[in-house]
C-alpha positions as CSV (number, residue, x, y, z in Angstrom):
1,X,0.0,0.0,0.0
2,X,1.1,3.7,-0.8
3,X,2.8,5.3,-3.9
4,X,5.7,3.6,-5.9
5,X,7.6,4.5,-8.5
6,X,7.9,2.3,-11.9
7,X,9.3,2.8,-15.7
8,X,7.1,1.5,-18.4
9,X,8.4,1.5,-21.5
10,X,9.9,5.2,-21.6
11,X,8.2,6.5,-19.3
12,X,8.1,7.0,-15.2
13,X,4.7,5.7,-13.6
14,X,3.8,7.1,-9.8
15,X,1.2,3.6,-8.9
16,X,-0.9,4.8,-5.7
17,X,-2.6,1.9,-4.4
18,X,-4.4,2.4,-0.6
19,X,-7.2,0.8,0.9
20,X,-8.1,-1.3,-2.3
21,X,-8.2,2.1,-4.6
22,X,-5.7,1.9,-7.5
23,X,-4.8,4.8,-9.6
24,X,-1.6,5.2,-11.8
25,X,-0.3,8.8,-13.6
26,X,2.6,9.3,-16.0
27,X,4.8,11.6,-14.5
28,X,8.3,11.8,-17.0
29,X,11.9,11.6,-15.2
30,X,12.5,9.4,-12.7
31,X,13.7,12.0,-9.6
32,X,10.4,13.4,-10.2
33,X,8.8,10.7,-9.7
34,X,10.1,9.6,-6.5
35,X,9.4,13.1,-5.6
36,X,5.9,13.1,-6.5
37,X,5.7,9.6,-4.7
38,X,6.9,11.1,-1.4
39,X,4.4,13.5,-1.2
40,X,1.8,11.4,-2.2
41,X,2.6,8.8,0.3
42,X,2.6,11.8,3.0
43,X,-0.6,13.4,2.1
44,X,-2.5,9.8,2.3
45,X,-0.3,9.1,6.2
46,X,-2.6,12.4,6.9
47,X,-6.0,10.8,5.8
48,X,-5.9,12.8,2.4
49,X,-7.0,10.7,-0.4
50,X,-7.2,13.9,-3.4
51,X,-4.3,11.6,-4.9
52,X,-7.2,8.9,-5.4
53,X,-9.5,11.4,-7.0
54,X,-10.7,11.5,-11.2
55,X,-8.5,12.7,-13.2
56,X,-4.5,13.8,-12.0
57,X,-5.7,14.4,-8.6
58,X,-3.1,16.9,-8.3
59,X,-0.2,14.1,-8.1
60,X,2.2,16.2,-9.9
61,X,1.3,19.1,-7.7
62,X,1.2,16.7,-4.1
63,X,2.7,18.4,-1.4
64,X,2.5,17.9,2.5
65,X,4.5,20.7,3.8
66,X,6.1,20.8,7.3
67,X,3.9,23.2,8.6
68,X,1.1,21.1,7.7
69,X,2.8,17.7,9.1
70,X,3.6,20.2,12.5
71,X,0.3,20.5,13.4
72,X,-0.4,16.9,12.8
73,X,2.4,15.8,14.7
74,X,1.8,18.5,17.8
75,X,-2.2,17.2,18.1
76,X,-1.8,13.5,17.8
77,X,1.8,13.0,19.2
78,X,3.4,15.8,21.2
79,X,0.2,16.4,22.9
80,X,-0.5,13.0,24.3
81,X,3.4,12.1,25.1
82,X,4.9,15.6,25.9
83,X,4.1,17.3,29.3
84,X,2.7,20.7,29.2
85,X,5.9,22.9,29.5
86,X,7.7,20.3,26.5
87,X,4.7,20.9,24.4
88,X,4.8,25.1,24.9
89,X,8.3,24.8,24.6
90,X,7.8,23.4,21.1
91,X,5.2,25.4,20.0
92,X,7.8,28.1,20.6
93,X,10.5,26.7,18.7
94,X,8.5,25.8,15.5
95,X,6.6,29.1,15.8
96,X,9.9,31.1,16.0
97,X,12.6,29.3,14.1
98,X,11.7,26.0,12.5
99,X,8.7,27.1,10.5
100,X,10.0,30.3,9.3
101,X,12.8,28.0,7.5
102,X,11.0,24.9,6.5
103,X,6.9,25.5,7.0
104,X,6.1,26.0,3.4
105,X,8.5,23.3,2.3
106,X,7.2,19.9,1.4
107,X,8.5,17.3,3.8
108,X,10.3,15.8,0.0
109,X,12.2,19.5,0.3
110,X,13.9,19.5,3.5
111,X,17.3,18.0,2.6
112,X,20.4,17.2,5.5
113,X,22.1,20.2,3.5
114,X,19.3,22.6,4.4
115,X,19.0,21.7,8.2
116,X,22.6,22.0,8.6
117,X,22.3,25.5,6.7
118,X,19.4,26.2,9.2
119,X,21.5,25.4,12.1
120,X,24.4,27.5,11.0
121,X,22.5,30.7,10.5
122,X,20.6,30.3,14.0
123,X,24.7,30.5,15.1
124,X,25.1,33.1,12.8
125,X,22.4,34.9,14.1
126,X,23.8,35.1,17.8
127,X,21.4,32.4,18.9
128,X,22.9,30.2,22.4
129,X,24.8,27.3,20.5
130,X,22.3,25.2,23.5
131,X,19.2,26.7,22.0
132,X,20.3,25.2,18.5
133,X,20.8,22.1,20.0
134,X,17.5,22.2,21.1
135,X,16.0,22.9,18.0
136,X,16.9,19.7,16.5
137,X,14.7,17.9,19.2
138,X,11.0,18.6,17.6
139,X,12.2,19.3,13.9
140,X,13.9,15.9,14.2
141,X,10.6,14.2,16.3
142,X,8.4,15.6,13.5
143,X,10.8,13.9,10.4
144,X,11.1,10.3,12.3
145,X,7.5,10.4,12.5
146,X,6.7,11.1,8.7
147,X,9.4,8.4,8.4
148,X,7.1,6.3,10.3
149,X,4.0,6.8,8.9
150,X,5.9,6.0,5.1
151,X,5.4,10.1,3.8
152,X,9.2,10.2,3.6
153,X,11.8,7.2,3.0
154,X,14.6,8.5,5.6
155,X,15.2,11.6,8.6
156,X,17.1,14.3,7.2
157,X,17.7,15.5,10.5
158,X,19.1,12.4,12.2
159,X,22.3,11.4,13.2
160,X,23.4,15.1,13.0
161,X,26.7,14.1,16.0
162,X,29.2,15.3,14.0
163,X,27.9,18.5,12.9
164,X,26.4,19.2,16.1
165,X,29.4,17.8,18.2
166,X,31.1,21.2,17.8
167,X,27.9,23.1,19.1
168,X,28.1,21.0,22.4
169,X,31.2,21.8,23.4
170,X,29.6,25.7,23.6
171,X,27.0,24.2,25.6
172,X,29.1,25.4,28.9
173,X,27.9,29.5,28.1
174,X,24.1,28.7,29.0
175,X,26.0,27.6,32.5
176,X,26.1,31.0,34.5
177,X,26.1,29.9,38.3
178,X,26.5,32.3,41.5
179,X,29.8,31.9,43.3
180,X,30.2,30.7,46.6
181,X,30.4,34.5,48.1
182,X,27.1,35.6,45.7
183,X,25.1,32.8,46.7
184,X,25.8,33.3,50.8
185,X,24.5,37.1,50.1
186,X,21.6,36.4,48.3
187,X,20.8,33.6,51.1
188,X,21.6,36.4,53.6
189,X,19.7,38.9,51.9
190,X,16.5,36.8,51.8
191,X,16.2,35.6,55.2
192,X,16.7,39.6,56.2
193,X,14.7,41.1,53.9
194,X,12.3,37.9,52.7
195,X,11.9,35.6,55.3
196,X,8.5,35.0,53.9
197,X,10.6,33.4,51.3
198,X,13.7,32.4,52.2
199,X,13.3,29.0,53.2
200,X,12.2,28.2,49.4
201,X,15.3,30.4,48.4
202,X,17.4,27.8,50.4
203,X,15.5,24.6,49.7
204,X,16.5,26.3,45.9
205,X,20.3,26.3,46.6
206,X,20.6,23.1,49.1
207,X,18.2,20.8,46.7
208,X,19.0,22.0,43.5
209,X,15.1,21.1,42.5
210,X,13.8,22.5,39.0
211,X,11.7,25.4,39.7
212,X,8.5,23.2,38.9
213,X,9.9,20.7,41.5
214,X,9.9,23.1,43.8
215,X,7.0,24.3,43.5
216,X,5.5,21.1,43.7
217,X,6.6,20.0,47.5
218,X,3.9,18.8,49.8
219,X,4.8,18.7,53.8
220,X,4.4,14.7,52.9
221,X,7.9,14.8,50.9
222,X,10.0,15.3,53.5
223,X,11.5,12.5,55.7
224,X,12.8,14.7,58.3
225,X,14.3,11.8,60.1
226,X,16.5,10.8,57.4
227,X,17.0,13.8,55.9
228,X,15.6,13.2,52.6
229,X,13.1,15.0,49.7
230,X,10.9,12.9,47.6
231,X,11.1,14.8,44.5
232,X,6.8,13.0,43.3
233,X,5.7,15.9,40.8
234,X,6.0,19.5,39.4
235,X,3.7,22.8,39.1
236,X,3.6,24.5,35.9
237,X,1.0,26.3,35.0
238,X,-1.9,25.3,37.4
239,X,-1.1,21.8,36.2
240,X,0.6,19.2,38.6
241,X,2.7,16.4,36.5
242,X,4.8,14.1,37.5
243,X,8.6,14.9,37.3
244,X,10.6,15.8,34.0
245,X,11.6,12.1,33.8
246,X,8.6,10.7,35.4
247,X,10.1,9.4,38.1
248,X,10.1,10.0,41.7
249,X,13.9,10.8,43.3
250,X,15.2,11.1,46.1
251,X,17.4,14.1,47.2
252,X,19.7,14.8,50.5
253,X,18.6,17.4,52.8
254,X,21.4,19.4,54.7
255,X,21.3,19.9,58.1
256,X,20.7,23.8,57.4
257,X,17.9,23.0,55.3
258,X,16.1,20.3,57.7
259,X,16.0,22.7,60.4
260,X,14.7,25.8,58.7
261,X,11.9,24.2,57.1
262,X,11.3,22.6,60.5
263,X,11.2,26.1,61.7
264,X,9.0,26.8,58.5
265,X,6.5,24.3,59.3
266,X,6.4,25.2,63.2
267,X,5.6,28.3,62.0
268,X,3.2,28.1,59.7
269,X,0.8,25.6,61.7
270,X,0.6,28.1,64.1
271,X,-0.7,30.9,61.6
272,X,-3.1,28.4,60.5
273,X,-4.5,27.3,63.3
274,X,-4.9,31.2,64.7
275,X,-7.4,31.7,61.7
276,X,-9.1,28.1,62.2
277,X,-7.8,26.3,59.4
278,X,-5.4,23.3,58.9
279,X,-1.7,23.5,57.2
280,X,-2.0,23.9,53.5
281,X,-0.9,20.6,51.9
282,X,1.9,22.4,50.1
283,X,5.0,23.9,51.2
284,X,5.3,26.7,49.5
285,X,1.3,27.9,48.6
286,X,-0.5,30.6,47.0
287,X,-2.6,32.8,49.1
288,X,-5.9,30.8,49.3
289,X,-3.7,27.9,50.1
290,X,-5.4,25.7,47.9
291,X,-2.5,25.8,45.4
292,X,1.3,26.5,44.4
293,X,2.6,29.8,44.1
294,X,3.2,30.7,40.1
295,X,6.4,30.6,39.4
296,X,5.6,34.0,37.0
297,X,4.6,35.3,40.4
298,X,7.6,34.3,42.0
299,X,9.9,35.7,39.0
300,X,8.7,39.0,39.2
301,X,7.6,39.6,42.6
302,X,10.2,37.8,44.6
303,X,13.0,36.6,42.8
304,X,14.0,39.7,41.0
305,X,13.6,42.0,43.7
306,X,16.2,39.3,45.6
307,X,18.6,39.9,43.0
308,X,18.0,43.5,43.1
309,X,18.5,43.8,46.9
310,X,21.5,41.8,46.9
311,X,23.3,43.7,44.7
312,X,23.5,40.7,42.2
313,X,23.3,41.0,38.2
314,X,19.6,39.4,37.1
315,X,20.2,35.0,36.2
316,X,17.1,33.2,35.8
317,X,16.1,31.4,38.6
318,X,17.5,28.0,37.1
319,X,20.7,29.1,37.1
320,X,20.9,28.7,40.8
321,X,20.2,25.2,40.5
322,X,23.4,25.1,38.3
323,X,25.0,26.9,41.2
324,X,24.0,23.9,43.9
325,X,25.6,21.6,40.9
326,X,28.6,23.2,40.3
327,X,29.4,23.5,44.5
328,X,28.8,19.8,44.6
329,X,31.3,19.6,42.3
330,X,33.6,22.1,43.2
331,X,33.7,20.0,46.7
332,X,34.8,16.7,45.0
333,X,31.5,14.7,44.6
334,X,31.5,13.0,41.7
335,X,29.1,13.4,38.4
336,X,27.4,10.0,39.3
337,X,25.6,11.7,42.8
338,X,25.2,15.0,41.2
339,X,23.6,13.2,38.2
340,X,21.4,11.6,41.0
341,X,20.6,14.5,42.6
342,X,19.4,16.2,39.6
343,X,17.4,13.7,38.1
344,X,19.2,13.6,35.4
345,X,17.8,10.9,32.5
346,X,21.7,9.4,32.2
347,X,25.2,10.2,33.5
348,X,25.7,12.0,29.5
349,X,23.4,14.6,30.3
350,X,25.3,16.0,34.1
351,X,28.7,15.5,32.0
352,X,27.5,17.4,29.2
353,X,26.0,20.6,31.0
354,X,28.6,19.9,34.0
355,X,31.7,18.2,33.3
356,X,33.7,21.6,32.1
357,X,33.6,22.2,36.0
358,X,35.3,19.6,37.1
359,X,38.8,19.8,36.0
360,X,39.6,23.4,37.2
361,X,39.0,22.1,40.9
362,X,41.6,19.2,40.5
363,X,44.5,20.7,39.7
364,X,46.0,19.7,43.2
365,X,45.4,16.4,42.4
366,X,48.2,16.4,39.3
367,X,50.1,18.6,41.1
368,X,50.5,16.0,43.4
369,X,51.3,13.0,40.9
370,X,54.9,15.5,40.5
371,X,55.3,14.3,43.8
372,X,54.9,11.0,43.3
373,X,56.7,10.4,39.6
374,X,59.0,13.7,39.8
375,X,61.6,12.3,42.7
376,X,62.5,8.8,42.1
377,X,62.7,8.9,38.2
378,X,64.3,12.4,37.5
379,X,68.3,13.0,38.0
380,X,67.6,16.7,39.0
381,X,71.3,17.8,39.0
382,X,70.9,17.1,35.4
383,X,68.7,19.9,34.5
384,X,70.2,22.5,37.0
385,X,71.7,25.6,35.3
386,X,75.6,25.3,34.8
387,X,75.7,28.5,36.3
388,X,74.0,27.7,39.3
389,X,76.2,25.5,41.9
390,X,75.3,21.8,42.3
391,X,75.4,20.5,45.3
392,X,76.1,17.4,46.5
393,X,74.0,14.4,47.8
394,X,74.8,13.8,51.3
């Protein structure tokens, strides 16, 4: 079933046969008929049967164009598989970059020539080399499933390593984390000034949660005891979803954190049960205390004004989860538990955003292998100046 390409006599032949319906145009060279067949067998993966129709049916004119194959793809795929903040992500990235380039181009059109032109110009452009990375992600998703469904024989857009291998390596200027000085002000600063909001500040910058993890905590997380977080969903957008990678984590708690939020708790029981009501399920709720703040809300009216009082120049509020990575790291734990503690989907992904970080703390630890190789194995009366005086070994 579908659209095939065959020479009779001197002549190329685009056969569409579907659902028992046969139909069979003369269409001249053989390139355009594979063409024509591509967009044939795309239109009928979308439910389209024109190419069935009387007469040409429009077979030399077929065309399924990105844009078209986009929407498809976003309703019947993205939508169900995709949380909410993938899916607006997305929508962002086709709307502002993918479709401009490819959205009136049949799927036939887009070569491996063209996306690597694309990704070049986004470069050119001034766009973060990470953002172009991340571009490949739903253009690619789209093309492996029109692969699928049989509109086009293979992904112009896979297996894209070695052109993309140099944009990785970039990856580290999307990494912008406090120092260790910037991030004890701004902790300082908000218990002072915000202690409304300091204990989320801190459970920011000892957890190292995404901001829609922690938004997400319940009082039920916490295992005081042990010191641990179960890390069970995220908030975005009045919607409560499970975790990036779906999976429930758990993180360490540090001593400083387990007894603020302690204190937190404490604290807020006793304003609830002054009005007659019970503790709000989450830890860090809105005002009716029915659900999470909005991290929008929290932006504008607390974070920025954090930044602003602490003398600090404005990073988004994940970088200070790349902060609580790069300390980890910066004190010797290896990429393995930060990976962990992250929730990272595979030990690639910490090395890939982190692993930049980890040399420039070591460099006591080949300074010490001179120690070790340099004495026994090096004559160093041999390389001392001739001007200098040698002395002797007692």
């Amino acid at each position: 079933m579908g659209a095939t390409v065959r020479k009779r006599g001197s002549k190329w032949w685009v056969f569409v046969h579907h659902k028992g319906r046969r139909k069979a145009v003369p269409v001249g060279e053989r390139r355009a008929a594979q063409a024509v067949a591509e967009q044939i067998q795309a239109r009928l993966a979308l439910g389209d049967l024109a190419p069935l129709s009387n007469g040409t049916g429009g077979l030399s004119k077929a065309t399924v164009t990105l844009k078209e194959y986009a929407e498809q793809w976003l309703t019947r795929e993205a939508q169900v598989r995709c949380k909410a903040s993938t899916l607006d992500l997305y929508r962002q990235q086709l709307a502002n970059h993918i479709l401009p380039s490819f959205g009136p181009l049949s799927l036939s059109e887009i070569t491996r020539e063209r996306v690597k032109t694309f990704l070049a110009d986004r470069i050119a452009n001034g766009l973060n080399p990470s953002t172009v990375q991340s571009l490949l992600i739903p253009l690619r998703a789209i093309l492996y499933a029109a692969v699928e469904n049989g509109a086009i024989p293979s992904n112009p857009a896979a297996r894209m390593g070695r052109f993309v291998r140099p944009l990785q390596r970039q990856s580290a200027e999307r990494i912008n984390p406090f120092t260790r000085p910037e991030i004890i002000e701004l902790l300082r600063v908000a218990d002072a000034r915000m202690p409304d909001w300091y204990p989320l500040v801190l459970c920011a910058a000892r957890a190292g949660l995404r901001r829609g993890e922690l938004l997400g905590l319940q009082w039920s997380d916490f295992d005081f005891e042990r010191r641990l977080i179960f890390v069970r969903r995220q908030y975005y957008r009045r919607q409560v979803t499970t975790p990036k990678n779906g999976k429930v984590r758990l993180v360490d708690m540090s001593a400083q954190l387990t007894r603020v939020l302690l204190i937190f708790k404490a604290r807020k029981e006793g304003e609830a049960s002054a009005v007659g009501r019970s503790l709000s399920p989450w830890v860090f709720p809105n005002s009716t205390g029915q659900n999470p703040v909005q991290g929008s809300w929290l932006g504008t009216r607390v974070w920025k004004p954090l930044l602003l009082a602490a003398g600090l120049r404005h990073r988004g509020v994940h970088q200070i989860r790349h902060t609580y990575a790069s300390l980890l790291l910066a004190d010797g734990q290896s990429l393995a538990y930060v990976r962990d503690q992250l929730g990272h989907h595979s030990i690639k992904i910490t090395v890939d955003t982190y692993g930049h970080l980890v040399p420039g703390e070591n460099k006591a630890a080949v300074d010490r292998l001179d120690d070790v190789l340099e004495a026994p194995t090096r004559n160093a009366c041999a390389t001392v100046p001739s001007s200098l005086p040698v002395v002797s070994s007692l």
